[in-house]
KOLLUM-746018 format. One record per residue (C-alpha): residue number from 1; residue in three letters; x, y, z. Coordinates in steps of 0.05 Angstrom, whole numbers. Layout:
<nodes>
> num;residu;x;y;z
> NUM;ALA;X;Y;Z
...
</nodes>
This chain:
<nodes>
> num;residu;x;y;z
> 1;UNK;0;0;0
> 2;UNK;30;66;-18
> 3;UNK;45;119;33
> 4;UNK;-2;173;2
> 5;UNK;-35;183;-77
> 6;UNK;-42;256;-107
> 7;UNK;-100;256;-157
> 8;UNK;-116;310;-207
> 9;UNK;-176;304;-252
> 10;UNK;-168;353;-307
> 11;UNK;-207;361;-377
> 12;UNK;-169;325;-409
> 13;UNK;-121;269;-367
> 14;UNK;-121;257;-300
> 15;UNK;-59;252;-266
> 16;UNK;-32;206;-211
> 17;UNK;28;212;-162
> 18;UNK;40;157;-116
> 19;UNK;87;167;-55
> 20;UNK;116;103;-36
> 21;UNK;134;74;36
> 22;UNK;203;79;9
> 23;UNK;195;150;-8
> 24;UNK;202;140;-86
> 25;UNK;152;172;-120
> 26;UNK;107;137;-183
> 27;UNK;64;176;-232
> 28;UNK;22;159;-289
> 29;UNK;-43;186;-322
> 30;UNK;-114;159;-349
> 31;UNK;-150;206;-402
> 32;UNK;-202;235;-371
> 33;UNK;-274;214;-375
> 34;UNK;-321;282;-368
> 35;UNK;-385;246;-366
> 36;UNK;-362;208;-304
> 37;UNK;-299;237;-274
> 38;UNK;-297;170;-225
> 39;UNK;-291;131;-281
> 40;UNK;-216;148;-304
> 41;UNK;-200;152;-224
> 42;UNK;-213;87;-217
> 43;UNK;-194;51;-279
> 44;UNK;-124;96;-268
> 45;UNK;-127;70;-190
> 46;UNK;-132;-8;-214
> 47;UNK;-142;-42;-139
> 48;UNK;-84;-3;-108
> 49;UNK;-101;36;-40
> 50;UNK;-63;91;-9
> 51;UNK;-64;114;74
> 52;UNK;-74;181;42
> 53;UNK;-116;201;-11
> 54;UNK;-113;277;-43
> 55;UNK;-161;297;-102
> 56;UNK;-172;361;-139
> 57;UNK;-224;362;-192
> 58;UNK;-249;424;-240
> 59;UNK;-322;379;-231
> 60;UNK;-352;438;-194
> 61;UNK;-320;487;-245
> 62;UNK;-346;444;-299
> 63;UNK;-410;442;-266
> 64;UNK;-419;515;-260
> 65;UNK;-394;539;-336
> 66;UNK;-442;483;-360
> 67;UNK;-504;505;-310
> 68;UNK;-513;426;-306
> 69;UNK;-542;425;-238
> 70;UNK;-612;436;-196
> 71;UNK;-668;499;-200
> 72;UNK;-647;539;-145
> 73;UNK;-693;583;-111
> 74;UNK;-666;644;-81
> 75;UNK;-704;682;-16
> 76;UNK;-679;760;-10
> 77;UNK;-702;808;23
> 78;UNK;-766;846;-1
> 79;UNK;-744;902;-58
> 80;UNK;-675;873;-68
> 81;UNK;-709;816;-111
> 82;UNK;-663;835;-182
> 83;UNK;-601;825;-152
> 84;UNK;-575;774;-191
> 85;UNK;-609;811;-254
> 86;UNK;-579;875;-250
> 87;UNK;-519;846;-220
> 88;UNK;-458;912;-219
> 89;UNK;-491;931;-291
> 90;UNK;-417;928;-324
> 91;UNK;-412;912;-395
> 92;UNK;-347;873;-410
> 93;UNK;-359;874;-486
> 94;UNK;-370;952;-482
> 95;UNK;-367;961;-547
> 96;UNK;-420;908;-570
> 97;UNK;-480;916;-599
> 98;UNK;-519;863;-574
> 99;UNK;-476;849;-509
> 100;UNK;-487;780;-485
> 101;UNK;-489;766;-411
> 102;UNK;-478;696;-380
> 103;UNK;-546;672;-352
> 104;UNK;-547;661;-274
> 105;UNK;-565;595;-235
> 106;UNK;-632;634;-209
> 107;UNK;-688;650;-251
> 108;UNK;-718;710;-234
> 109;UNK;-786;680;-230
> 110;UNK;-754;633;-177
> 111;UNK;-741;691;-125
> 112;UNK;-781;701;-55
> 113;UNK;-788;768;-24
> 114;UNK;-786;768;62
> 115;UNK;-820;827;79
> 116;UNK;-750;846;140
> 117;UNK;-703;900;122
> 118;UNK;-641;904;163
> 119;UNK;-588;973;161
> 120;UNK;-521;976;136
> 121;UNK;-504;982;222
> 122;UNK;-536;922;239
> 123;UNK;-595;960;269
> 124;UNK;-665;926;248
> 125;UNK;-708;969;214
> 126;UNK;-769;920;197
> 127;UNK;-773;861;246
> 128;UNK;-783;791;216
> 129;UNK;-850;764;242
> 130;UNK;-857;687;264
> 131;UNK;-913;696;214
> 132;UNK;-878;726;150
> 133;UNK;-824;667;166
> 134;UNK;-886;613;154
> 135;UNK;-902;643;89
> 136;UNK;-839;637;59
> 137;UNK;-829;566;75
> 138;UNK;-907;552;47
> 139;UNK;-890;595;-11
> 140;UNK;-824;554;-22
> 141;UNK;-868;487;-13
> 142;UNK;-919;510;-61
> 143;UNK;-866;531;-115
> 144;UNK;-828;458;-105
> 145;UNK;-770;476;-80
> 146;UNK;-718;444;-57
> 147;UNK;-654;472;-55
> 148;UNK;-654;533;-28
> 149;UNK;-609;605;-23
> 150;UNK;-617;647;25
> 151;UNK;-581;725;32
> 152;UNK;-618;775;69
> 153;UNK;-598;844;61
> 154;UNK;-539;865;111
> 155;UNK;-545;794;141
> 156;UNK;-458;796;149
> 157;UNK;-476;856;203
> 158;UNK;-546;827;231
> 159;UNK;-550;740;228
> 160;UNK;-613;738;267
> 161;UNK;-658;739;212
> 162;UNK;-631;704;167
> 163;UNK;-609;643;213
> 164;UNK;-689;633;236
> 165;UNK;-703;634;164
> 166;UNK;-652;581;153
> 167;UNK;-667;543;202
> 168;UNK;-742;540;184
> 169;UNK;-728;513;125
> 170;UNK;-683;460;145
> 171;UNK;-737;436;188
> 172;UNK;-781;430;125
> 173;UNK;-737;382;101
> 174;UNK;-707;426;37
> 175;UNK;-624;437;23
> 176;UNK;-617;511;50
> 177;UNK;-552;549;30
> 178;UNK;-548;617;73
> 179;UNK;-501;667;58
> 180;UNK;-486;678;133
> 181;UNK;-454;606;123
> 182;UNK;-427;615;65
> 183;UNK;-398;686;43
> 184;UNK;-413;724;114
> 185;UNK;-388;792;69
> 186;UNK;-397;873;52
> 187;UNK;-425;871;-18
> 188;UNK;-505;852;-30
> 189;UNK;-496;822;-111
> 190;UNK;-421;787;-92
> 191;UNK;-458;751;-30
> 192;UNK;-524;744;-65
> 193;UNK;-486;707;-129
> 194;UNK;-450;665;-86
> 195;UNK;-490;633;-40
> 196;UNK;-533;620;-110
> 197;UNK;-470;588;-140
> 198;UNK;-466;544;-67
> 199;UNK;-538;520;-63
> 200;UNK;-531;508;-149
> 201;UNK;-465;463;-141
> 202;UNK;-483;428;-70
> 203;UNK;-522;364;-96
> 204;UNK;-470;350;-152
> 205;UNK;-411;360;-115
> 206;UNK;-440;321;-50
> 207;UNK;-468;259;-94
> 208;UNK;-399;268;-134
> 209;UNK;-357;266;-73
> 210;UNK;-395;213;-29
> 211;UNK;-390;165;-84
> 212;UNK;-316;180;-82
> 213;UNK;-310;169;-4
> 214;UNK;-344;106;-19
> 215;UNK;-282;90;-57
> 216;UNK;-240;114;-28
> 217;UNK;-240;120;44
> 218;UNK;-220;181;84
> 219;UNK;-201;221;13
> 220;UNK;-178;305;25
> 221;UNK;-210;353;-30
> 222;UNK;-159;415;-43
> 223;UNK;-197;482;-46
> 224;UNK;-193;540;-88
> 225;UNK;-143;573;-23
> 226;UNK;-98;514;-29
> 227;UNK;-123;483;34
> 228;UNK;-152;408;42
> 229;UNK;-220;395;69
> 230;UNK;-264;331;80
> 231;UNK;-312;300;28
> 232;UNK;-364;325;78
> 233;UNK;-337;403;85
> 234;UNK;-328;406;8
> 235;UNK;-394;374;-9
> 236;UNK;-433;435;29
> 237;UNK;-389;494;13
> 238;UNK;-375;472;-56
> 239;UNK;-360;549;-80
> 240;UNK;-293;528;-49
> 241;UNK;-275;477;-106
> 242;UNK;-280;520;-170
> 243;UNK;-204;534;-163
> 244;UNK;-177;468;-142
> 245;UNK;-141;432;-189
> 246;UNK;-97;500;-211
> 247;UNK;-84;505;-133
> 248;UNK;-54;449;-139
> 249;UNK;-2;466;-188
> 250;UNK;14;538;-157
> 251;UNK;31;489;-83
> 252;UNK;65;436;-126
> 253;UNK;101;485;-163
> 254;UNK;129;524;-102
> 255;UNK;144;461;-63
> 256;UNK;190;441;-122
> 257;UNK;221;509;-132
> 258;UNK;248;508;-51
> 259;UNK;280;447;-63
> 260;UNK;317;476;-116
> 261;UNK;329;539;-78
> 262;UNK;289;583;-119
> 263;UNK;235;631;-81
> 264;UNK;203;678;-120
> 265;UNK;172;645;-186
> 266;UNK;118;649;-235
> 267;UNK;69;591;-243
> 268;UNK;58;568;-314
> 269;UNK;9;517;-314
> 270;UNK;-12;491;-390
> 271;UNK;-61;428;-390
> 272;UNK;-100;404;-443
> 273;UNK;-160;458;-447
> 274;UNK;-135;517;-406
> 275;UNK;-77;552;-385
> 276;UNK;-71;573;-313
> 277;UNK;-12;634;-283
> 278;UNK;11;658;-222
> 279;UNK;54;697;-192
> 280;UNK;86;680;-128
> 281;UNK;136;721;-91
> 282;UNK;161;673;-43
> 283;UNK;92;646;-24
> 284;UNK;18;641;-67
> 285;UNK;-21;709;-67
> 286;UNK;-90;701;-45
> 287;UNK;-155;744;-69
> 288;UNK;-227;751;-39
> 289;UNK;-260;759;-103
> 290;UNK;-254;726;-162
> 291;UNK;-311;717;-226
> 292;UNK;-331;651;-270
> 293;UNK;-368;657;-333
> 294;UNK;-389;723;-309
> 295;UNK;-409;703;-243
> 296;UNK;-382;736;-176
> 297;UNK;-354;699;-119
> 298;UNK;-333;717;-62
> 299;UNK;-281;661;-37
> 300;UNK;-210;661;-19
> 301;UNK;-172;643;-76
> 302;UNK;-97;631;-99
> 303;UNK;-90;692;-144
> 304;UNK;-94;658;-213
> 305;UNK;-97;684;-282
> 306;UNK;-139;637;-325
> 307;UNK;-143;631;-406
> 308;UNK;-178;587;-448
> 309;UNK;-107;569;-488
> 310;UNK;-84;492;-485
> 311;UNK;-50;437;-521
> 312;UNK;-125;417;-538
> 313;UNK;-147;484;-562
> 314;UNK;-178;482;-631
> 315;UNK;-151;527;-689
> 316;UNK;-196;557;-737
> 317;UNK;-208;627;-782
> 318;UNK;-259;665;-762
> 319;UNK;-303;711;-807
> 320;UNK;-255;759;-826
> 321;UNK;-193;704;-844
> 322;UNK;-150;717;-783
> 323;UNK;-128;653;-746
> 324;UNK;-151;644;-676
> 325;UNK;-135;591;-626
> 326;UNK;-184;575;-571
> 327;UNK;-221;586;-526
> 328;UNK;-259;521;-550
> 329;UNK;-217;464;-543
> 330;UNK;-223;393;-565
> 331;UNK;-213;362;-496
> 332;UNK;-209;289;-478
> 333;UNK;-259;263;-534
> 334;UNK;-245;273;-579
> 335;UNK;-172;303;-571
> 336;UNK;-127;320;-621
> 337;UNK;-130;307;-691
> 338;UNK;-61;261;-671
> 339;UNK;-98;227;-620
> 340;UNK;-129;189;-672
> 341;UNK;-205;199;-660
> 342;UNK;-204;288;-675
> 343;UNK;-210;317;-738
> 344;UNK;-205;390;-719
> 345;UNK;-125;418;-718
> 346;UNK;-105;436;-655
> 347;UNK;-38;458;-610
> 348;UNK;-20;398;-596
> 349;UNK;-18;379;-677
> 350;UNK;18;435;-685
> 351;UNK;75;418;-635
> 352;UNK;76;350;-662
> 353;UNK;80;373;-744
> 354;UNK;142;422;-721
> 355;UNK;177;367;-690
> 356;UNK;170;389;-624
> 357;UNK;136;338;-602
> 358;UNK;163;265;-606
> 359;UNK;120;227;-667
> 360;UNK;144;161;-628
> 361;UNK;123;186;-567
> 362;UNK;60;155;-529
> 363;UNK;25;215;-482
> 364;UNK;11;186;-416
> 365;UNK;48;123;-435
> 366;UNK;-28;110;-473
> 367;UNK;-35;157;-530
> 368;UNK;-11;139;-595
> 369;UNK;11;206;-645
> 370;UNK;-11;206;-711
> 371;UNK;28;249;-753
> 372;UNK;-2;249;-818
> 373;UNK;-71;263;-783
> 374;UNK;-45;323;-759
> 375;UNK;-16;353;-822
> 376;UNK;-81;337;-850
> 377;UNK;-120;384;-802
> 378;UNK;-73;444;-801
> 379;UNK;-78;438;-884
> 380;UNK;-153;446;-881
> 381;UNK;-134;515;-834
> 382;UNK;-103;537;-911
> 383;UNK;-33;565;-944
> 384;UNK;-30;622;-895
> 385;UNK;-50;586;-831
> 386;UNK;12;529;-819
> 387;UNK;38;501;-750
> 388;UNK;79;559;-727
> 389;UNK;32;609;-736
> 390;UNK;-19;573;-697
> 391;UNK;40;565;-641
> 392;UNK;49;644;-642
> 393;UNK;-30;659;-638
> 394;UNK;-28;617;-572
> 395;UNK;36;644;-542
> 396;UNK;6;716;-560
> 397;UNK;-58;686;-517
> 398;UNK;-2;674;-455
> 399;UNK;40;722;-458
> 400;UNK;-21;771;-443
> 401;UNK;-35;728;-385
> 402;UNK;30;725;-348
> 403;UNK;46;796;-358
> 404;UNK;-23;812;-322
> 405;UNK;6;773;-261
> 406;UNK;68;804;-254
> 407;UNK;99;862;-301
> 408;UNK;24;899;-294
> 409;UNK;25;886;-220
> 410;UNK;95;913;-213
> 411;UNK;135;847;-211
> 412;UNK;201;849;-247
> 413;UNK;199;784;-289
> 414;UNK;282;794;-284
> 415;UNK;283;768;-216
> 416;UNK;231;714;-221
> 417;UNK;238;644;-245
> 418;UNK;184;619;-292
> 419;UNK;159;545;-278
> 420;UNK;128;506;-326
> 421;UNK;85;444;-315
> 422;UNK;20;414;-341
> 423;UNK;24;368;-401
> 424;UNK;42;431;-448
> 425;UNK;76;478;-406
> 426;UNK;142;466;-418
> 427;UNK;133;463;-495
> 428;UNK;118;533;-501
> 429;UNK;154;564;-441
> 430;UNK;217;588;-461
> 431;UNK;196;627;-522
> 432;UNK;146;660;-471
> 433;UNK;208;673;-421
> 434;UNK;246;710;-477
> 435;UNK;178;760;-492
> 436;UNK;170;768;-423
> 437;UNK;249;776;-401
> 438;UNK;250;715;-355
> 439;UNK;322;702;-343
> 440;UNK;306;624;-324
> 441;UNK;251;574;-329
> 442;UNK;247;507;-276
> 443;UNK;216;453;-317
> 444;UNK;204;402;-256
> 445;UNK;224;328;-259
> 446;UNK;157;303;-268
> 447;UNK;112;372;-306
> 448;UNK;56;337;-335
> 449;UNK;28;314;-258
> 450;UNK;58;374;-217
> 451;UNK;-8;390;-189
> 452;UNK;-23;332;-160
> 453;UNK;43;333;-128
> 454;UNK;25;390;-104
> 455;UNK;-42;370;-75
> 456;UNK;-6;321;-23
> 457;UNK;44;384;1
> 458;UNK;-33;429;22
> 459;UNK;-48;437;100
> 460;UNK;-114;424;130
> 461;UNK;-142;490;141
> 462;UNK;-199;530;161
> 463;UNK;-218;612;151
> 464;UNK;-264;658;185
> 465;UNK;-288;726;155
> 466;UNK;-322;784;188
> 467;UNK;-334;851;144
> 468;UNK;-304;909;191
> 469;UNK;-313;972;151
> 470;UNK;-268;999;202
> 471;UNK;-222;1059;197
> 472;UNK;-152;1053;221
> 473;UNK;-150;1095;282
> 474;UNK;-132;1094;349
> 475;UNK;-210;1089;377
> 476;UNK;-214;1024;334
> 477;UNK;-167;989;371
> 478;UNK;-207;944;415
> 479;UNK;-257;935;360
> 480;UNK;-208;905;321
> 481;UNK;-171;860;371
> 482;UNK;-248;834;397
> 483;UNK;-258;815;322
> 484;UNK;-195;775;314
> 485;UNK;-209;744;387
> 486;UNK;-278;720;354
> 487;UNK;-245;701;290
> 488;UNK;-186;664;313
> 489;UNK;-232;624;360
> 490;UNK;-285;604;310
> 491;UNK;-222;580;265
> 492;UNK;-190;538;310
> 493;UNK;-257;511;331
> 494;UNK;-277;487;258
> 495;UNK;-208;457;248
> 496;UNK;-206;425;311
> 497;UNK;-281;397;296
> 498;UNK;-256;372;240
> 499;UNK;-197;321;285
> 500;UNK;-139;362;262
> 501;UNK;-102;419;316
> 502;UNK;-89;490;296
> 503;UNK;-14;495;296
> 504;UNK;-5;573;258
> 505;UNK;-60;622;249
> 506;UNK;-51;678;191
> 507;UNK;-84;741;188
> 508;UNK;-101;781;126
> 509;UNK;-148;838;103
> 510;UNK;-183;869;49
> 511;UNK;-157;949;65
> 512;UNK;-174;1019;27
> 513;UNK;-156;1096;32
> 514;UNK;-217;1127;65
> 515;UNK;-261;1133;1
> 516;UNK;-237;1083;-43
> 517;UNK;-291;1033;-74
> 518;UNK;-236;982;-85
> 519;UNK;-189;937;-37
> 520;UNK;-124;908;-35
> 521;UNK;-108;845;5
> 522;UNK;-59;846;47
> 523;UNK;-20;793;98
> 524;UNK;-5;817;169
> 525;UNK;39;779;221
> 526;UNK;-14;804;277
> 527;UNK;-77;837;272
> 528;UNK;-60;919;299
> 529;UNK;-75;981;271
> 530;UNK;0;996;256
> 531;UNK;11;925;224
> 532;UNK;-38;931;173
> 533;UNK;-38;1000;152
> 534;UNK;32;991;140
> 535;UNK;20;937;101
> 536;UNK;-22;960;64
> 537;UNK;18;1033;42
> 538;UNK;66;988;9
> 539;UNK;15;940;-17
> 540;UNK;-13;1002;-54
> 541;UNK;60;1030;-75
> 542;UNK;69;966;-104
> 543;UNK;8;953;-147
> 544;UNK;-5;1029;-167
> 545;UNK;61;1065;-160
> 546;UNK;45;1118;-95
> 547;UNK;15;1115;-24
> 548;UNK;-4;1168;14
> 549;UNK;18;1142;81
> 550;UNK;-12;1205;117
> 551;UNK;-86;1186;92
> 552;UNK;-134;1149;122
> 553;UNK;-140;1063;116
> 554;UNK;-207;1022;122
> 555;UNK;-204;949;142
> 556;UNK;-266;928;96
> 557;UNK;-262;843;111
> 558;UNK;-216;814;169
> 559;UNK;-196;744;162
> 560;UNK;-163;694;212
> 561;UNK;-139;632;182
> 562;UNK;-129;561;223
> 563;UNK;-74;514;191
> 564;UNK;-47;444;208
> 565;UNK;25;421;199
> 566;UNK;37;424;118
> 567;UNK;49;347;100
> 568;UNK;129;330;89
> 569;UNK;138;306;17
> 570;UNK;205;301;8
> 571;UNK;228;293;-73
> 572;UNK;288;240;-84
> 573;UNK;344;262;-110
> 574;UNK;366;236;-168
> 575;UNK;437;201;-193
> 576;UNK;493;245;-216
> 577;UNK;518;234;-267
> 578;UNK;586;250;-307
> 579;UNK;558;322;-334
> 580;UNK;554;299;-402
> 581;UNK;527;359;-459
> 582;UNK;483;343;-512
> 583;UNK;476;391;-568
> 584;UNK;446;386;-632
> 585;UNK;490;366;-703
> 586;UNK;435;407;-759
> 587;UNK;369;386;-732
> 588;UNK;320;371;-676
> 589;UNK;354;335;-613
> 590;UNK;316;286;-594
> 591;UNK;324;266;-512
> 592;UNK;295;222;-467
> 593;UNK;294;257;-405
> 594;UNK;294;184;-375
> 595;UNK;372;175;-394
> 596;UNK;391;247;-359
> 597;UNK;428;250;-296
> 598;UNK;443;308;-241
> 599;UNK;498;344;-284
> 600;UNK;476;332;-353
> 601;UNK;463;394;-398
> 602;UNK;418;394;-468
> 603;UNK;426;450;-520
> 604;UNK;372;474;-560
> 605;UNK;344;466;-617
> 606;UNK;322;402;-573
> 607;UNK;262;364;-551
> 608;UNK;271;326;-488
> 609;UNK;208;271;-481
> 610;UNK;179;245;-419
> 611;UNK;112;203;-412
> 612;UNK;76;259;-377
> 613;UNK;106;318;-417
> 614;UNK;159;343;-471
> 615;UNK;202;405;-457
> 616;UNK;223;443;-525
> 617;UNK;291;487;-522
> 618;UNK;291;529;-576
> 619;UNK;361;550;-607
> 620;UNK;401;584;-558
> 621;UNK;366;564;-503
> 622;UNK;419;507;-449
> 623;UNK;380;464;-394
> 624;UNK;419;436;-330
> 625;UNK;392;377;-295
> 626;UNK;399;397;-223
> 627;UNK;405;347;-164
> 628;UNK;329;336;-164
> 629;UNK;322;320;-236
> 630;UNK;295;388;-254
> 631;UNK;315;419;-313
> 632;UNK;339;490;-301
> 633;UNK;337;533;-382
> 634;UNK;372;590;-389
> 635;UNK;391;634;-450
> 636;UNK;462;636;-469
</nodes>
């Protein structure tokens, strides 16, 4: 029985890791099967059993972004009925004629009015009557409900109401998700939207994830904050998923870089439908706030910059004849035209026409490539559309991406190390390093299943939120340190319920200048006034180039955050070997990274193959094989 088993579902392999009693570590993948995400776990599984068991999943993303899940009806408070309608009444496509706006899970025709009103203080301005409380629940009977969202205006400042509503529900026997449970935050359509999202996810996820228990005893989900959770915890807060699996990879990808002695990196996560970037200056950035298909949630998040560019993403010409690459992708079925079952080209056919993929190669160790297929798709693109261009349209895609996480956010990509993973990653990162003026890029020893490695490295962890709106003076002192008394308490309290003990607690706050409708987050060593208003004057000098340190800070959202012991997965090291150089003699290297030891160093133009992932050095480009099998690219 192995020690513990990392497991990554993803759109379109899942991955495995396997840590071993004797500390060596296994991997392998299973194409993914989208119609029943179980399906590959198990088949990839094959009777083995772990003591540990670690799963991320993008079912609850997929879930949401295909509205495949329950009517929802949504209770609100009486006038406030169109929140999810008029929502913050932005336009993203400004320019648009007809602008097109994502549906929500709610229907408007499936919203109940309580006749309660509470103020922005937490003073109650209409009572909620014992009686009003019975017609809501005989309204929601009458309208066949069953699951249930409930968000009562101001409910973060004043509970009451909307607990005795919850809890006469409950009693009726229907799935209630309340927003005092859920996203207990400042901000009516951000908490309104995602206690919808909750109550819209709960029945798939929980069905999804008991069957999985069933399976596999005792299994930890990863969260979208890169924390672990039971079956149980993620099954009724299943907002807390939609960022999972690329949690993994930011965790995995970190954990690697330390062992190489590298802190502050870029995460460059390429799988077979989406793209995923990060940047992490020593340690993952977490947000409050994040949107999916247009919807708001309010969830802590690792910061993560997501495009709809992978190796699976479909090439075509669009009305006008320009070429564009994604964000539709050809997934797990039918894959690639290579795979043998596609017809549309793809990025992965183009990789595989220019060589820079291995034609011998099997992806996964299962997945024959079919070269001719693949130069038949790209020729139906036409004469101006070939392989390389459709490589350049998606590294365009990227580039954008990663220079939103770090050059726009005042991150000098000079002093960062880029790390690629996922199954394409490391084909297209160091012609992305050169754009972006990356000096190095960490290709790990084993890319293609990084974020489940990464899965088995998360803490146990728990997070309570209270929305403050306080000013950073000297009168809110003991209003602030009675918050974080109540905050640090509830934490540990939910971890501990939960059989693990609270070994670190981190603080961290969404902060303003006095009149500001925008936050930054910011991480403080303890909560004081002095601790986070410094923090945040620098946090603001960073991101927009001036402070005024003078000028008066809010504390919008407080947060106390409960962690366990991180797990110790320690990565072998490898052989070392006699530092041999291989460099190409007038065309494409090919290596297998199998036959490289700690020393070794490849020139570009080269190829290096792997079953979970190829790594492409483009001319000029040298990669050292470090003493834990990494590859370490540099320009020379």
């Amino acid at each position: 029985m192995a020690r513990a088993l990392g497991i990554d579902v993803g759109g379109t392999f899942t991955d495995f890791i396997e840590v071993g009693d004797d500390g060596m570590l296994r991997t392998w993948k299973r194409l993914s099967t989208p119609a029943d995400p179980r399906v590959a776990i198990i088949e990839g599984l094959d009777g083995g059993t772990a003591g540990r068991y670690v799963h991320g999943s993008t079912v609850a993303t997929n879930a949401l972004l295909e509205r495949h899940g329950p009517r929802v009806v949504l209770v609100t408070t009486e006038g406030f009925r169109d929140t999810l309608t008029i929502r913050r009444q932005t336009r993203p496509e400004l320019y648009a004629l007809e602008p097109r706006r994502a549906p929500h899970v709610v229907a408007r025709g499936d919203v109940i009015a309580v006749h309660e009103r509470v103020g922005a203080d937490g003073e109650v301005v209409v009572e909620l009557a014992e009686t009003e409380i019975d017609r809501v629940v005989e309204e929601c009977r009458e309208a066949g409900a069953v699951h249930v969202a409930v968000c009562l205006l101001h409910s973060y400042a004043y509970p009451d109401h909307e607990r005795r509503l919850t809890d006469a529900l409950r009693k009726r026997g229907l799935e209630v998700s309340a927003s005092v449970e859920v996203a207990p935050q400042i901000r009516e359509y951000e908490r309104t939207s995602t206690t919808a999202i909750n109550a819209f996810l709960r029945p798939t996820i929980r069905t999804y994830l008991g069957n999985l228990e069933g399976d596999l005893p005792g299994i930890r989900v990863i969260r979208s904050d890169a924390s672990l959770a039971s079956s149980d915890q993620a099954g009724n807060h299943p907002v807390s998923m939609l960022l999972s699996g690329p949690a993994g990879g930011v965790l995995g990808a970190l954990h690697v870089a330390r062992q190489a002695g590298i802190q502050n990196i870029v995460t460059f996560d390429m799988g077979g439908t989406s793209t995923d970037v990060a940047v992490c200056p020593g340690e993952p950035l977490l947000r409050g706030a994040m949107e999916i298909d247009g919807l708001a949630v309010i969830n802590s998040a690792v910061d993560i910059e997501t495009v709809g560019a992978g190796g699976g993403s479909l090439a075509r010409l669009d009305v006008g004849g320009a070429l564009v690459v994604g964000p539709e992708s050809a997934g797990a079925d039918p894959g690639p035209a290579c795979y043998g079952t596609g017809t549309q080209p793809t990025v992965t056919d183009a990789n595989l026409v220019l060589g820079r993929l291995h034609a011998e190669q099997r992806l996964g160790e299962t997945v024959a490539l079919d070269l001719e297929r693949a130069r038949l798709a790209l020729a139906g693109l036409g004469p101006g559309a070939n392989a390389e261009a459709v490589i350049d349209v998606v590294n365009a895609n990227m580039v954008r991406s990663l220079s939103r996480v770090s050059l726009e956010r005042g991150f000098d990509t000079r002093e960062f190390t880029l790390v690629a993973f996922g199954g394409a990653g490391p084909l297209h990162a160091c012609a992305l390093a050169e754009q972006l003026g990356f000096r190095r890029v960490l290709v790990p020893r084993f890319p293609g299943v990084l974020s489940a490695l990464g899965m088995l490295t998360a803490p146990e962890a728990a997070e309570q939120t209270q929305s403050l709106v306080l000013t950073l003076s000297a009168d809110a002192s003991s209003t602030l340190r009675d918050s974080a008394t109540i905050l640090e308490r509830a934490a540990r309290d939910e971890l501990e319920a939960a059989g693990v003990a609270a070994r670190h607690i981190l603080w961290s706050g969404d902060a303003r200048y006095l009149g500001q409708a925008h936050e930054l987050r910011v991480a403080v060593e303890s909560p004081g006034l002095d601790a986070f208003s410094t923090a945040f004057h620098a946090a603001h000098e960073k991101r927009f180039g001036y402070s005024t340190p003078d000028g008066p800070v809010e504390l919008v959202t407080l947060r106390a955050r409960a962690e366990a012991d991180r797990p110790d997965v320690v990565l072998p090291e490898v052989q070392v070997g006699s530092s041999r150089v291989f460099a190409p003699t007038g065309e494409m290297l090919v290596v297998d990274r199998g036959t490289l030891a700690a020393g070794d160093r490849v020139a570009g133009e080269a190829t290096i193959f792997q079953p979970d992932a190829t790594t492409y050095l483009p001319p000029g480009w040298v990669a050292t094989v470090d003493g834990f099998g990494n590859l370490l690219a540099e320009p020379v």
